[in-house]
C-alpha positions in Angstrom: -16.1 20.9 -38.0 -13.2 18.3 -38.6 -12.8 15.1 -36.5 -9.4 13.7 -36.6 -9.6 9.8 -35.5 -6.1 8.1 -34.7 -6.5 4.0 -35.0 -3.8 1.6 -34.3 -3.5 -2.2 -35.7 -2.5 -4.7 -33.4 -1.7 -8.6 -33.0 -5.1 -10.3 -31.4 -3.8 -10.5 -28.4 -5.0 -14.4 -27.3 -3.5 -15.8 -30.1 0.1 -14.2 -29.1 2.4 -16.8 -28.4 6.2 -16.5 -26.7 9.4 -18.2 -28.1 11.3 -19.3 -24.6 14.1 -20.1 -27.1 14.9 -16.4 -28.3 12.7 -14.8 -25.7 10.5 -13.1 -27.7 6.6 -12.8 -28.9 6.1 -14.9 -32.1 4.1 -12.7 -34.1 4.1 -15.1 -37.1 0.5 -15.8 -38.4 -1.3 -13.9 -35.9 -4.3 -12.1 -36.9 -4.1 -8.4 -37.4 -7.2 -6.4 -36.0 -8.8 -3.0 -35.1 -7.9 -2.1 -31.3 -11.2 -2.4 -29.7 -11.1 0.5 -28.2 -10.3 2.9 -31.4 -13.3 1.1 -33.2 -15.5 2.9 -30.6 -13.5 6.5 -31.5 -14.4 5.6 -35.1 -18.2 4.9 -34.5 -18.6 8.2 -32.2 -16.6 10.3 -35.2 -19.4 8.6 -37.6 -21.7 9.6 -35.0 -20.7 13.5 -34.7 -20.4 13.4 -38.3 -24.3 12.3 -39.0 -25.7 14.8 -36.1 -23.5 17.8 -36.7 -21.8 17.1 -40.5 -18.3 17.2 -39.5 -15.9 15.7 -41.9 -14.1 13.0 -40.5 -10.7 11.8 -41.1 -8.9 8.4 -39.7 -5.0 7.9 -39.5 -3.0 4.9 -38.7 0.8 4.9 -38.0 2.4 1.5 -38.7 3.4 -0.7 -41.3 2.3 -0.7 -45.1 -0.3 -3.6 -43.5 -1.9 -0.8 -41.2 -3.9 0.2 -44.8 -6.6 -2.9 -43.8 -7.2 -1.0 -40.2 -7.7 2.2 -43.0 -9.8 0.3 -45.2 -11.9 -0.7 -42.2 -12.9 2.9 -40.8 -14.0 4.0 -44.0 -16.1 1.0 -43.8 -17.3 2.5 -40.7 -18.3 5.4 -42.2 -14.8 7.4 -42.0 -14.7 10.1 -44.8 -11.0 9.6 -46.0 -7.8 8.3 -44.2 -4.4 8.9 -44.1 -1.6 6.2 -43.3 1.5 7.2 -41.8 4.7 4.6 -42.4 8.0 4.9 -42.7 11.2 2.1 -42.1 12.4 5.1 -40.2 10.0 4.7 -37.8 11.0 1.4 -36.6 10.7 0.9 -32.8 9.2 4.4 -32.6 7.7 4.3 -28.2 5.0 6.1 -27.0 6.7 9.4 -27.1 7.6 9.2 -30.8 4.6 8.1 -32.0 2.7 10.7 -30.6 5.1 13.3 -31.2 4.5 12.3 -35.0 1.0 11.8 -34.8 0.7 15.3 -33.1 2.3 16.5 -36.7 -0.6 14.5 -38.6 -2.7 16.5 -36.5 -1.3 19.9 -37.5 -1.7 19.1 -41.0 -5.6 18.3 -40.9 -6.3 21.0 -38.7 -9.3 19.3 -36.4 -11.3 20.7 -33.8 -11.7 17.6 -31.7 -8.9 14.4 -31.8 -10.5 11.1 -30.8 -8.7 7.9 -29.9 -9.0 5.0 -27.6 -8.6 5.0 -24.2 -5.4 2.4 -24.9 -4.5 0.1 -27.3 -4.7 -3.6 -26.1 -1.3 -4.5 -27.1 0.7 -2.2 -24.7 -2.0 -1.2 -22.3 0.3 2.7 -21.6 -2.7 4.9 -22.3 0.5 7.8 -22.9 -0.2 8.6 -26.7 -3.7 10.9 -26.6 -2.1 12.7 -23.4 0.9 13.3 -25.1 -0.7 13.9 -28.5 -2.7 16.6 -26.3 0.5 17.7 -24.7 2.4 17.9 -28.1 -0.3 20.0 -29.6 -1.1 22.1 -26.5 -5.1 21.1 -26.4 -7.1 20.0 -24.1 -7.2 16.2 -22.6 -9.7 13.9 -20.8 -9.1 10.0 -21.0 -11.7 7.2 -20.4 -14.7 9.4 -21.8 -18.1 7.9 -21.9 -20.1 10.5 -23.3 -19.3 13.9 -25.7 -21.8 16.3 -25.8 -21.3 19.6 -27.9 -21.9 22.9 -25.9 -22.6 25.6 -28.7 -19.8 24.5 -31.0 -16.7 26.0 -29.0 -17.0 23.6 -26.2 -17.5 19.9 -25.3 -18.9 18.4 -22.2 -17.6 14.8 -21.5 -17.7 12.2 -18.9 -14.9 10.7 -17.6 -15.2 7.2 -15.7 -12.9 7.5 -12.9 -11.9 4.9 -10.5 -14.1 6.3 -8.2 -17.4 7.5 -10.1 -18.1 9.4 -12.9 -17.5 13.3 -13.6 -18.2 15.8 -15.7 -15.8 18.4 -17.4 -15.9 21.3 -20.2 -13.1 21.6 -22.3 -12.6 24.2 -25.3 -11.9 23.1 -28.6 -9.9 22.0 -30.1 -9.2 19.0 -28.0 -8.3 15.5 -27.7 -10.8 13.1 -25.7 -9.3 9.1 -25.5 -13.0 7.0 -25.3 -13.8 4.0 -23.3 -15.7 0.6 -23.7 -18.6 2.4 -22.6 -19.1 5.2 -25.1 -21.1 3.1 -27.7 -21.9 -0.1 -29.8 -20.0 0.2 -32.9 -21.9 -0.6 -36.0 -21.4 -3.3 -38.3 -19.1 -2.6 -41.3 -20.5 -1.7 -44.8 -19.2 -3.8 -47.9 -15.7 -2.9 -49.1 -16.0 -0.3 -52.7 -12.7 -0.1 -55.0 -12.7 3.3 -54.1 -11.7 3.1 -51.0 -8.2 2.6 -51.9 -8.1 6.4 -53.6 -9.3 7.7 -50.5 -6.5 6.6 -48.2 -3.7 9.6 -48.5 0.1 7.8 -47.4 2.8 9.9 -46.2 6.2 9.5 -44.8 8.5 11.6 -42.2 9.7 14.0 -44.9 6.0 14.8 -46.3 5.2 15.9 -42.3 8.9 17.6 -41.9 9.2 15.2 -39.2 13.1 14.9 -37.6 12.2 12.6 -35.0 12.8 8.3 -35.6 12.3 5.3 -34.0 16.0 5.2 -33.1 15.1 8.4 -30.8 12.7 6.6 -28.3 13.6 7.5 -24.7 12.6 3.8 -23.3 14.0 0.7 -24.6 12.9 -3.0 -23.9 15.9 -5.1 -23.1 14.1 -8.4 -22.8 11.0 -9.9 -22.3 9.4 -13.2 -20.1 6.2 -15.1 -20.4 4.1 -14.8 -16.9 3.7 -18.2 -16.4 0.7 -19.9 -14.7 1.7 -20.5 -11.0 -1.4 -22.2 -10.0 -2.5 -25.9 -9.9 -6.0 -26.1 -8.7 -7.4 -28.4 -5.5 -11.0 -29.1 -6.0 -12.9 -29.2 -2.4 -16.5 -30.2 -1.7 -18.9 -27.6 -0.9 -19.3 -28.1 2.2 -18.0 -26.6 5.8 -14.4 -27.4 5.4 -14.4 -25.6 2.7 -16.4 -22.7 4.5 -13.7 -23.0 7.0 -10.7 -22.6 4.7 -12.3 -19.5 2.3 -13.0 -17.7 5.8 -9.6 -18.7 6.9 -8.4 -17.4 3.9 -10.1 -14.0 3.8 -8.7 -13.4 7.6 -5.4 -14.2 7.0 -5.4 -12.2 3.9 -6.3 -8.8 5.4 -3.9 -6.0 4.0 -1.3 -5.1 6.8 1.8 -2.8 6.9 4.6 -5.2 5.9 6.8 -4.3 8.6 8.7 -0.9 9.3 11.2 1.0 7.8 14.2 3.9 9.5 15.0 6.3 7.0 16.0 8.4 9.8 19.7 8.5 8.2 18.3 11.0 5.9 19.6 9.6 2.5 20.1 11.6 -0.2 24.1 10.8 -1.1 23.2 10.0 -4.3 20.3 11.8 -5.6 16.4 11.7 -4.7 14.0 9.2 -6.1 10.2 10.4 -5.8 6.8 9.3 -5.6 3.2 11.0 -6.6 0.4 11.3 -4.7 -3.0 12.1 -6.3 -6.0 11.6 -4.6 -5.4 8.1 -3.8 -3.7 7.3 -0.7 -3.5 3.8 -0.7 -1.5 3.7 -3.7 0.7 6.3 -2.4 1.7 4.6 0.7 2.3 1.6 -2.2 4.5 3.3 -4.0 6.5 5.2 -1.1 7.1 1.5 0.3 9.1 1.1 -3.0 10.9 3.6 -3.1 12.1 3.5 0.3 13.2 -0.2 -0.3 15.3 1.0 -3.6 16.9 3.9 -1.4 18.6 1.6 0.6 21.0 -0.1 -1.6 20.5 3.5 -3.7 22.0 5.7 -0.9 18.9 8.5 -2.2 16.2 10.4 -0.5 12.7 9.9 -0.8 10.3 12.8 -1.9 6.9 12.2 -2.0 5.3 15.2 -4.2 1.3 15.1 -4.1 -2.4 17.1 -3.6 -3.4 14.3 -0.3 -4.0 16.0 2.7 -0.8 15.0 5.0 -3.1 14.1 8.1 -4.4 11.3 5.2 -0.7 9.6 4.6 0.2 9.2 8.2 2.9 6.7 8.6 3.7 7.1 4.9 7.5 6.1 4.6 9.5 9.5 2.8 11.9 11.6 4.2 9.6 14.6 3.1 6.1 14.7 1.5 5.6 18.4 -0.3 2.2 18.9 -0.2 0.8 21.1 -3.3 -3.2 21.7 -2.3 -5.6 21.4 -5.3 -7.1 18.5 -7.7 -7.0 20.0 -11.0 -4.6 17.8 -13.2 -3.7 21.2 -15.6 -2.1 23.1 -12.7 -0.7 19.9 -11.1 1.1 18.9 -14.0 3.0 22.7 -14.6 3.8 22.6 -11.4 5.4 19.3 -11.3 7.3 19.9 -14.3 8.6 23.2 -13.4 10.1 21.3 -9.7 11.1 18.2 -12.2 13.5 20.6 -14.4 14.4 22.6 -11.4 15.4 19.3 -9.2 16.5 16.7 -11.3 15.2 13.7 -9.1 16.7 10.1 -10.7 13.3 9.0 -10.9 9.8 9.8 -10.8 6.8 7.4 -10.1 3.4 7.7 -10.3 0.1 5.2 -9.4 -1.6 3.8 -12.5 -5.0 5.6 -12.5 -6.7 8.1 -14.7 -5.5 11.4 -13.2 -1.7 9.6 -12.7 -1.6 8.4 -16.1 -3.4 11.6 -17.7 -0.4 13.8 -15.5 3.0 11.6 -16.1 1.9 11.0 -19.7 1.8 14.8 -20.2 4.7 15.9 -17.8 6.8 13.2 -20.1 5.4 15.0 -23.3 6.7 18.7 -22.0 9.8 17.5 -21.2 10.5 14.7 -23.6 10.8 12.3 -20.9 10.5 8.4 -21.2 7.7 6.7 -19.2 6.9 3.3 -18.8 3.1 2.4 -17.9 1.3 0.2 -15.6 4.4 -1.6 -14.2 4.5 -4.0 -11.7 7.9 -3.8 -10.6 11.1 -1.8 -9.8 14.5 -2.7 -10.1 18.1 -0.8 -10.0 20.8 -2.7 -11.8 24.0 -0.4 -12.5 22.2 2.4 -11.2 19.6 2.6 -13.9 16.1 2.2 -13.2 14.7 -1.2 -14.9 10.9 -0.9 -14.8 9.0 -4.4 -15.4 5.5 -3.7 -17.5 3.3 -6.7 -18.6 2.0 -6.5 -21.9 -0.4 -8.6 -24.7 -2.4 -8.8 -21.7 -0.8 -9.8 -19.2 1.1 -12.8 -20.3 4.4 -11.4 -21.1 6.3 -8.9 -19.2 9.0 -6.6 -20.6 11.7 -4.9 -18.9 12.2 -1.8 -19.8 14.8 1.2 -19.2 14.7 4.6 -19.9 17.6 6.7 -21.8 16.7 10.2 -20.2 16.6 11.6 -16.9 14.5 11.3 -15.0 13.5 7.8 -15.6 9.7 7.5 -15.2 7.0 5.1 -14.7 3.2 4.7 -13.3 2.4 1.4 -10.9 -0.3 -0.4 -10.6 -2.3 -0.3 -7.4 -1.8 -3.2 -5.3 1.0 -4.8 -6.3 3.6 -3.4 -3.6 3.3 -3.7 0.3 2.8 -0.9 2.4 5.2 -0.4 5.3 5.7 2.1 7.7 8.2 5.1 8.6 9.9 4.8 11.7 10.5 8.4 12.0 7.7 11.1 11.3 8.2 12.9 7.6 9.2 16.1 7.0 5.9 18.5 5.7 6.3 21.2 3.2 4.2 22.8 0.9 3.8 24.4 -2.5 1.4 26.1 -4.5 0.2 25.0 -7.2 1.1 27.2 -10.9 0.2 26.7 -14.7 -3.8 27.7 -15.0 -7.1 25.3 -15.6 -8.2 24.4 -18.7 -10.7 21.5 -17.8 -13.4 22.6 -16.1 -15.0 20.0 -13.6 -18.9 20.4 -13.6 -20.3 17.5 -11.6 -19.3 14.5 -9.8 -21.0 11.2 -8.8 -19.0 8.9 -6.4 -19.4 5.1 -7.2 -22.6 3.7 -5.4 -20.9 3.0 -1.7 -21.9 -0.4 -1.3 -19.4 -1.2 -3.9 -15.6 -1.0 -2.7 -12.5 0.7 -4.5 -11.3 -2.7 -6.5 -8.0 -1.5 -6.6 -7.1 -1.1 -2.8 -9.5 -4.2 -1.7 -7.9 -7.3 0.5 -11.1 -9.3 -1.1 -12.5 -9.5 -4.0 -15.9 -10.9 -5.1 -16.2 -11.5 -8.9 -19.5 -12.6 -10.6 -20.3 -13.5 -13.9 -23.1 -15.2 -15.9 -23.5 -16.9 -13.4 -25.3 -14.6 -11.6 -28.2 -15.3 -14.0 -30.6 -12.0 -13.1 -29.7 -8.3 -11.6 -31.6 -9.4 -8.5 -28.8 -11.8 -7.7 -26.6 -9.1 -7.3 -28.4 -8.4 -3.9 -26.8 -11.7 -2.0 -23.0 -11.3 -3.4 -23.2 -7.7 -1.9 -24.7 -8.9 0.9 -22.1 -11.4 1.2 -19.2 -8.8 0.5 -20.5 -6.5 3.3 -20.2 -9.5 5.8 -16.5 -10.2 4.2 -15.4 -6.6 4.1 -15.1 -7.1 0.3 -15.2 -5.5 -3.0 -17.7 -7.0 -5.6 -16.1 -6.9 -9.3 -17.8 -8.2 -12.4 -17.1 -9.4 -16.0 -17.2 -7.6 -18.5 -21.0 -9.2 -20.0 -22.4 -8.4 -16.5 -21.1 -4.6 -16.4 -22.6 -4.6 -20.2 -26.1 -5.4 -19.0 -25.8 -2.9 -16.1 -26.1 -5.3 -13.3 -23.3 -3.9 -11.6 -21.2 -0.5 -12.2 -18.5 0.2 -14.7 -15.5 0.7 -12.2 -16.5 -2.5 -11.2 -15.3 -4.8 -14.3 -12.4 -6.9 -14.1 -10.2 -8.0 -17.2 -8.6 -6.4 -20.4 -11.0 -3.7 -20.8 -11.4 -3.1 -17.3 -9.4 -3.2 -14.0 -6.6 -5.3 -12.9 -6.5 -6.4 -9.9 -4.3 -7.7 -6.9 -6.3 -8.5 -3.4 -4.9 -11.4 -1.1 -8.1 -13.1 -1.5 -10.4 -13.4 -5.3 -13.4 -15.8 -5.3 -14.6 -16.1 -9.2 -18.6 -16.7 -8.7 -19.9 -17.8 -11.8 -17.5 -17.1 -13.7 -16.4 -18.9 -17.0 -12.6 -18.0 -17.4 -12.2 -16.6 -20.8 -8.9 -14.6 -21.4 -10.1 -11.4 -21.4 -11.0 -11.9 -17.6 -8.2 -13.8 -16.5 -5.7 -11.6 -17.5 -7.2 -8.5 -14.6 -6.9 -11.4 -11.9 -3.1 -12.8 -12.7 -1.3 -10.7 -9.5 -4.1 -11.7 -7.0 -2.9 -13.3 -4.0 -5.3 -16.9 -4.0 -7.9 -17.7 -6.0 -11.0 -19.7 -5.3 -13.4 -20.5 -8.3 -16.9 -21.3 -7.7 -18.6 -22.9 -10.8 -21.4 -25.6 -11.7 -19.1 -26.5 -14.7 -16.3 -28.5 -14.1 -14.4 -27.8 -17.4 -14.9 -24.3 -16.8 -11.7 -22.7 -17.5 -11.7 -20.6 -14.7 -10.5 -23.6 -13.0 -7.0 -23.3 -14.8 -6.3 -20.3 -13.4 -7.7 -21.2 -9.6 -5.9 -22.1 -6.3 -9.5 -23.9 -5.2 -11.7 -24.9 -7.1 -15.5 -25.8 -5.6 -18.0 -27.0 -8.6 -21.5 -25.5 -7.1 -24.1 -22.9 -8.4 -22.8 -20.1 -7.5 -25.9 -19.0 -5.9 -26.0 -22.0 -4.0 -22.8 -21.7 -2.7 -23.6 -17.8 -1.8 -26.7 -19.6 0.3 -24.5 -22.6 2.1 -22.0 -19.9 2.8 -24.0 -17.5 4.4 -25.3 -20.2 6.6 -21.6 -21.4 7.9 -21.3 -17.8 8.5 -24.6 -17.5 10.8 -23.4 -20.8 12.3 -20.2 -19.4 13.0 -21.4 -16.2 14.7 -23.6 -17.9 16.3 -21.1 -20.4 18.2 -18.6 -17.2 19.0 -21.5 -15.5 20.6 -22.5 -18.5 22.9 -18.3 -18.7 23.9 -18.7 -15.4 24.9 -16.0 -14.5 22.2 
């Protein structure tokens, strides 16, 4: 067996800096690392090599430099390496690189390709999908677990935004890993071997015609995400109960007024939208699109697997419904009505299954696709797609060269509105055949809300102090109608679930309303809570950093606070009851 790792070297992201002057990210003098999350595909190669002997091989595309991420795996445990540079490669997007590093992969020959689930410089998650796409294997992002099923088969688990499942996939295949999958080991002491066992090769030794110069997308500028917030500091106390509860009332989610798109549209071409098991996000992204066909003169089509009698109100002049949840078919069939329709633009939600389909759909067709942005412009009838990136604190904008011009959203960031005039229904089956199998699903526990479609979040941290904490913020979120999100050290220790973290390696998030409980502010966080609406920070601390990055900020135990709050609330309920109210 032979287990093909793909690792990527990237700029630590907290030491990037921005150059207002030229407008760019000063890379000068920043560390170069091991994304994070390919150091976990290295240690579970290692792994499958020590149980089952598989020779393992890492490669690295990127500069001459990319050698010390090469020198590292081996370190790790990595049999040999391979690094793939080229001046020629210059520039090289998502669709590029993995077009190339699907020709690394026909050269070694492996029955299983591991990578992370994203690299924490450009946060796309496209390359393993379109690795998998390139190479025709099989693909499941955000894997936890890989268990071997008599050699021709693997069984993974996949965390999803809304639990965990279970699929079988024949090898070969490609699996993209996530935080969760293990603890990577210390490295061993560089040997002078090492050297002689890292193979470099350039575009003519893989018979490569692709470049750089023949990216699809293209960033035409960039802009630092400046910090918006200057923090009040309020007592504890029942004025501050009254404003947070003000706060989390006035923030409730609404429709943001309605739309006619009665006119019909479509002068100038159709933009759509794709639904996949998530309606919130689907009503998000139809909202944007209808805005853009205003000025655009185009039609909205909303393509997607949600039940219609789930999207009521949703603003399109037609939804085509195409029953079924397996990601394989969806994504033939999508292509096939892409190529046959040429739509000026497609969009899909940021989530596993929207990310796992564009990122293969823009594979098959060698279409460009921008990830996780958080905004959509037209300018001269091109598509300008706006994607934060180093974490959060620099956003590029970004157009695509091809046809249709493609992008995933993040949930939450645009408001939902309402159609005027009832959609048009049609529907299409679904084509292409399954290749994952799903063999088990289990939801997220149901006291903990969706993050991603929540009006309110609750986020603890350290603070929190023990797993029987946990019992009052949920307590508190259920009287709130809140989600409960965590940090990434409290999701470590299991005190509350995976889907649940908040930050770089976890979720972003955008609710009207975020109360930090105990939390310390360290960048990894703060970067998940940059689009929410206010932010109150509840710390004992009152050089916590969180502080920075906080509307209100109320220095208090957190559990404290939880306690006083709770009691304003009883108080409350109690006063509305004797009114009669």
């Amino acid at each position: 067996m032979n287990v093909l790792v793909f690792v990527k070297q990237i700029p630590d992201v907290n030491r990037i800096e921005f150059d207002a002057s030229t407008m760019r990210v000063r890379r000068e003098g920043v560390a170069l690392l091991m994304n994070s999350f390919d150091r976990k595909a290295i240690e579970e190669a290692v792994r499958i090599h020590e149980k089952r002997g598989a020779e393992t091989v890492a490669v690295s595309m990127g500069p001459p430099s990319a050698r010390d991420v090469l020198i590292e795996s081996l370190r790790l445990g990595i049999d040999r390496a391979m690094l793939v540079t080229d001046r020629d490669l210059a520039g090289a997007d998502t669709l590029v690189t993995s077009e190339v590093l699907a020709k690394v992969a026909e050269k070694v020959s492996p029955d299983l390709i591991l990578m992370g689930k994203y690299s924490l410089d450009g946060e796309t998650s496209q390359v393993p999908p379109e690795v998998a796409e390139f190479l025709n294997f099989p693909f499941k992002s955000s894997v936890s677990k890989i268990d071997f099923d008599e050699g021709e088969r693997i069984i993974v688990e996949q965390e999803r935004e809304d639990g965990t499942a279970e699929y079988s996939l024949p090898l070969p295949a490609v699996v993209s890993v996530s935080e969760k999958i293990n603890r990577a080991r210390m490295p061993a002491p560089a040997l002078p071997d090492f050297e002689q066992r890292i193979n470099t090769l350039g575009l003519r030794d893989l018979s490569v015609r692709v470049t750089g110069r023949d990216s699809p997308t293209s960033v035409t500028g960039t802009e630092r995400v400046e910090s918006f917030r200057k923090t009040s500091f309020i007592e504890p106390g029942d004025d501050a109960f009254s404003l947070i509860w003000n706060l989390a009332q006035g923030g409730k989610r609404t429709a943001a007024g309605r739309l006619d798109l009665s006119d019909g549209g479509g002068r100038d071409g159709e933009l759509w939208g794709i639904a996949i098991n998530d309606p919130d996000t689907s009503m998000e992204i139809a909202s944007k699109l209808a805005e853009l066909s205003l000025s655009e003169r185009a039609r909205v089509k909303i393509i997607g697997n949600i039940s219609p009698e789930a999207l009521k109100g949703m603003l399109c002049h037609e939804y085509l419904y195409v029953e079924g949840d397996d990601n394989d078919r969806f994504k033939e069939t999508l292509a096939e009505i892409i190529v046959s329709s040429r739509p000026r633009c497609v969009v899909f939600p940021s989530s596993v299954d929207g990310r796992e389909v564009a990122a293969g759909i823009a594979a098959k067709l060698r279409l460009g696709l921008t990830a996780d942005c958080i905004d959509l412009k037209f300018e001269n009838g091109r598509l300008v797609q706006f994607k934060p990136a180093f974490g959060g604190g620099i956003v590029a904008r970004i157009i695509s060269r091809t046809v249709p011009e493609m992008a995933t959203i993040r949930p939450g960031i645009f408001p939902r509105r309402v159609g005027v005039s009832p959609m048009h229904v049609s529907a299409l089956p679904l084509s292409g055949r399954t290749v994952a199998t799903r063999l088990s699903f289990r939801e997220r526990p149901a006291e903990y809300l969706k993050l991603s479609s929540s009006d309110i979040v609750l986020g603890v941290g350290r603070g929190l102090k023990s797993r029987e904490n946990i019992a009052a913020v949920l307590s508190m979120a259920d009287r709130m109608h809140a989600s409960v999100g965590a940090t990434r050290p409290v999701v470590d220790m299991g005190w509350v679930p995976r889907q649940q973290q908040i930050g770089l390696t976890g979720t972003s998030i955008s609710p009207s309303l975020y109360i930090a409980l105990g939390i310390s502010g360290q960048d990894n966080h703060v970067v998940g809570i940059r689009y929410a609406g206010t932010v109150v920070a509840v710390n004992s601390n009152r050089d916590a950093p969180i502080f920075r990055y906080a509307d209100y900020g109320i220095v208090c135990d957190m559990m404290d606070f939880l306690m006083k709050f709770s009691d304003f609330m009883d108080r409350r309920a109690e006063r509305l009851d004797a009114a009669g109210m």
